[in-house]
N, C-alpha and C positions, 0 to 999 in steps of 0.2 A: 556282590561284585560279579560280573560275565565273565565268565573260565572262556566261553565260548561264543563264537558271535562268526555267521555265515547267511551270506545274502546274496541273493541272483544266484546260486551257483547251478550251472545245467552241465553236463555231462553228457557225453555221446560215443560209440564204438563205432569204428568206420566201417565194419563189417554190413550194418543192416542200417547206420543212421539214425537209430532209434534213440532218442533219450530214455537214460538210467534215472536221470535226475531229469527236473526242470523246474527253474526259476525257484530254486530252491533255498529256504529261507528257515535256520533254527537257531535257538539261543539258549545257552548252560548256563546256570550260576554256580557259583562258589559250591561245594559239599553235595551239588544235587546228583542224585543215581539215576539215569534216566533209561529205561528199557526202549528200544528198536524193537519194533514188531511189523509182520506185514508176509504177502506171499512170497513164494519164492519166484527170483525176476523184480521186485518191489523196489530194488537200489541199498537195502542193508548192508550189506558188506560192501558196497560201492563208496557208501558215504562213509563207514571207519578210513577205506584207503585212502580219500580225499582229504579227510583231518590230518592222516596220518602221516600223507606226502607219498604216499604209495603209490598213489595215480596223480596227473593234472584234470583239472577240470577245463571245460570249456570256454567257462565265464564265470566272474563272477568273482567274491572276496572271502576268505577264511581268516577270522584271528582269532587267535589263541592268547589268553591275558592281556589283551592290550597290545597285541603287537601281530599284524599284519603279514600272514603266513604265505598267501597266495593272492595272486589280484592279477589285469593284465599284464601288469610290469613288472611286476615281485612273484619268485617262487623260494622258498627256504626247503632245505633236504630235509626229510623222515630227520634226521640225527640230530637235528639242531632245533627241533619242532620244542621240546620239551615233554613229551607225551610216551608212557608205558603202553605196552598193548600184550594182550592174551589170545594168542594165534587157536582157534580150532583143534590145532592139532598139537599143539602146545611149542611147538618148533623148537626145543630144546636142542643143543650141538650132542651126538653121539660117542664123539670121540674126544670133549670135554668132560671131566669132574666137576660137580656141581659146583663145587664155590667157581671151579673158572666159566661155567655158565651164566652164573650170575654177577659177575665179574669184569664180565665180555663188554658189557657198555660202559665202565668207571674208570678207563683211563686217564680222563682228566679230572678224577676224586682225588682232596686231597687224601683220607685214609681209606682206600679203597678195603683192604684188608678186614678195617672194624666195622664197613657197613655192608659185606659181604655177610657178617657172622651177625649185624643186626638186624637185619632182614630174615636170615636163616631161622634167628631164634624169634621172630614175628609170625614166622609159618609152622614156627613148632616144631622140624627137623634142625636144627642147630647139629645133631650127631650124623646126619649125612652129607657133609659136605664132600666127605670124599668118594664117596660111590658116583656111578655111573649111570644116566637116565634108564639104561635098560636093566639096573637092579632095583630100579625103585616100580611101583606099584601106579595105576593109573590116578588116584588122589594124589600121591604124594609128587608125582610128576606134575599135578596138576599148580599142585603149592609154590613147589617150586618158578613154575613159568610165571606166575602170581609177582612171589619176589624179586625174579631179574626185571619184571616189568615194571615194579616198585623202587627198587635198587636206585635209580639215578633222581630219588623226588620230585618222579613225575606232575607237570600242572593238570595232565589230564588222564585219565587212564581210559583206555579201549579194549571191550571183551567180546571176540566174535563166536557164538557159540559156546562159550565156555564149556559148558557140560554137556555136550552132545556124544562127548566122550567113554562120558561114565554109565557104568548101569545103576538103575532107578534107584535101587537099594542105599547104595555109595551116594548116588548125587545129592541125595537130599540134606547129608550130613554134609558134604566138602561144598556144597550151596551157602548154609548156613554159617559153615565157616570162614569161608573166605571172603562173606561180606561183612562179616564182624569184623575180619583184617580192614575191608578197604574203609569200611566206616572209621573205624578207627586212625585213620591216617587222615582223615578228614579229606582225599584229594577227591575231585571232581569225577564222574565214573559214565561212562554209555558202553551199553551192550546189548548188541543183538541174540534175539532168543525165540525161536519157534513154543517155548514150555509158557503155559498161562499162568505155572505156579514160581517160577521165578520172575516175573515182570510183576506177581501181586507182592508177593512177600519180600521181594528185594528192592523195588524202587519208587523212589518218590515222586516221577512222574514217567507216562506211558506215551510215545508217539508212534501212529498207526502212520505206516507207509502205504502208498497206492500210486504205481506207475509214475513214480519220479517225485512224488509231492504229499506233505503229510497233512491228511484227510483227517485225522483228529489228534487232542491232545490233552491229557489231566489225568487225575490221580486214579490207581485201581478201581476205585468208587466210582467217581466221575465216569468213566468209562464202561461199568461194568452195569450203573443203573441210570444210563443213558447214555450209550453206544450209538452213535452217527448210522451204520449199516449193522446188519444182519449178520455178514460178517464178524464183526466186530462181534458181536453179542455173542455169537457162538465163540471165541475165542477165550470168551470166559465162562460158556458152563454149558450145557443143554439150553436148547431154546426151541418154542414151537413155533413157527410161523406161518401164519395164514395170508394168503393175496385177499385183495380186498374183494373178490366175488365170495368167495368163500366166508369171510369173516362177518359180509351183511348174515350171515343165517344165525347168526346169534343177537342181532338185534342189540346191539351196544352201541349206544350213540355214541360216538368218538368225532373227532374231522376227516375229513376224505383222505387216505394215503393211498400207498401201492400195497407197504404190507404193513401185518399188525404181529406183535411179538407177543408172549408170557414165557416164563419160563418154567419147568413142570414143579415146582417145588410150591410154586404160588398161585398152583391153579389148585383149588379148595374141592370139596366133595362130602357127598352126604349118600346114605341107602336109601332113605327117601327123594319123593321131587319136593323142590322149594320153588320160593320164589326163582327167575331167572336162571332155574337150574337148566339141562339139556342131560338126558339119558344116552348112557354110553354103553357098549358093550367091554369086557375085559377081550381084551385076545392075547395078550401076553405079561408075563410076570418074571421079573431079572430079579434078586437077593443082592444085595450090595453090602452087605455088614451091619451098618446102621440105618441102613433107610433099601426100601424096599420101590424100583421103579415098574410102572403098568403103562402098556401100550390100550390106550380106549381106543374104540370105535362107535361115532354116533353117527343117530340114524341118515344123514346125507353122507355115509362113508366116512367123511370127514376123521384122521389119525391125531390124536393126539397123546403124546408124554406127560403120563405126571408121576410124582414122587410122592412116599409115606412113609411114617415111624417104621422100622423094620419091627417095632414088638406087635406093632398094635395090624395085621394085615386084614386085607380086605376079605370081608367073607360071601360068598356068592360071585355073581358073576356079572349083573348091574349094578350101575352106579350113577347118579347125577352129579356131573360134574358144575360149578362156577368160576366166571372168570373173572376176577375183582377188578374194574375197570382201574383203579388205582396201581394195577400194575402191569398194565396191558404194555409196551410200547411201541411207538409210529416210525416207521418207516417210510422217506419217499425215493422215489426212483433216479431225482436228481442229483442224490448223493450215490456216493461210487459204491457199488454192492458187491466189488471185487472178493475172493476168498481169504479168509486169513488161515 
């Protein structure tokens, strides 16, 4: 079933006329988690306000379960949308008690009371309902915003930034946790995220933004072992990239592109030369814990990144490297090469 269904929709600020958006076109289903990814300026947060009735768009149709939110004739308010959201900054009322925070949108619940305290005990604080946002902790404020956003059984839930709040240590835990919540509520979920590690581990599909319009889309995988742009590819891990002058000096038949990618974990080596090897010089060596990364240099200058077992390190200072054609990937110019 489509939680979500939006077509033509373009978007513009009168300021510089630019579209945010253009001719913009996506679709939710029922339970799916979808990550927003893209630069900053890409229309992220542009497109929650849009769902959410935050902004009007220029053109275009929004519906949310079947039912027709925005269009040239029809606009329904933020209130009546049906849809939770998780503000950045988690926008909790100061001079509200948490249950009356979460609260704040169940006037027309009939037991408001009992699902102020079952959301409470869904976030795990059921015992703070009466303290005050600034006695609670940046996780637990975070739970909370979570729950008011849940509180009214939302069709759709919106998370801008969620964790750009917390530090690294904390997020990974209050990440974990709060998609075990929203999984479990089975409601429909998008959220934008600058982090590679919450768009792999949190959602079941990924759409890349690019100056108004989404320039790819599919699962971690899908994206991550064949990325549309360069971009893209670096978004999910280290990548080396060569333009195509550079990349004839290795002599690898592939088809004509702009650039050629690997990434250093999959570029192979040996202390001897081999077949289709190329000698490299080390010049640099970084310690990562469990794996050990080396900046080469061969003999056209040429830099390249690769990765090793952190037990097993490289000893001397040559090396032949290989690029296993099977995991090269192609790059063309006509695809958008914007940054992620």
């Amino acid at each position: 079933m489509t939680v979500l269904n939006i077509k033509g929709v373009t978007k513009s600020y009168k300021l510089d006329q630019k579209h945010v958006l253009s001719n913009f076109n996506f679709t939710l289903e029922k339970g799916e988690i979808c990550a927003i990814i893209g630069e900053s300026g890409a229309g992220k947060s542009t497109l929650l306000k849009l769902i959410a009735g935050l902004e009007t768009s220029d053109s275009g149709t929004i519906v949310i379960d079947g039912k027709t939110v925005e269009s040239a004739s029809k606009f329904i308010a933020a209130e009546n949308r049906g849809i939770g959201f998780v503000f950045q900054d988690f926008a909790l009322f100061p001079h509200m008690s948490i249950k009356k925070n979460i609260g704040y949108g169940l006037s027309q619940f009939p037991d408001k009371t009992a699902r102020v305290s079952e959301v409470l005990r869904m976030v795990g604080l059921e015992s703070h309902g009466d303290r005050y946002p600034d006695e609670l902790s940046g996780g637990e404020q975070q739970r909370i915003a979570l729950a008011r956003a849940l509180a009214p059984h939302p069709k759709l839930l919106l998370l801008d930034e969620p964790f750009s709040n917390l530090d690294s240590e904390l997020k990974s835990q209050i990440r974990n946790e709060l998609f075990e919540i929203i999984k479990g509520t089975g409601v429909s979920c998008i959220f934008v995220t600058h982090d590679a590690n919450d768009a792999i581990s949190l959602a079941n599909k990924i759409a890349v933004l690019d100056q108004g319009k989404v320039i790819q889309m599919g699962t971690s995988k899908e994206l991550f072992d064949q990325p549309l742009t360069p971009a893209i590819a670096r978004f999910f891990g280290g990548i080396n990239i060569f333009n195509y002058e550079d990349f004839q000096q290795f002599k690898i038949e592939l088809e004509k592109a702009d650039f050629y990618g690997i990434r250093p974990e999959q570029i192979e080596y040996s202390l001897k030369p081999e077949k289709k090897s190329y000698s490299a010089i080390i010049i640099r060596e970084t310690f990562h814990g469990l794996w050990r990364k080396y900046k080469v240099k061969l003999s056209n200058q040429i830099e390249v990144d690769m990765v090793v077992d952190a037990q097993v390190p490289i000893q001397g200072k040559e090396v032949f490297i290989t690029l296993p054609p099977e995991h090269l990937l192609i790059f063309h110019k006509n695809e958008r090469q914007g940054k992620v």
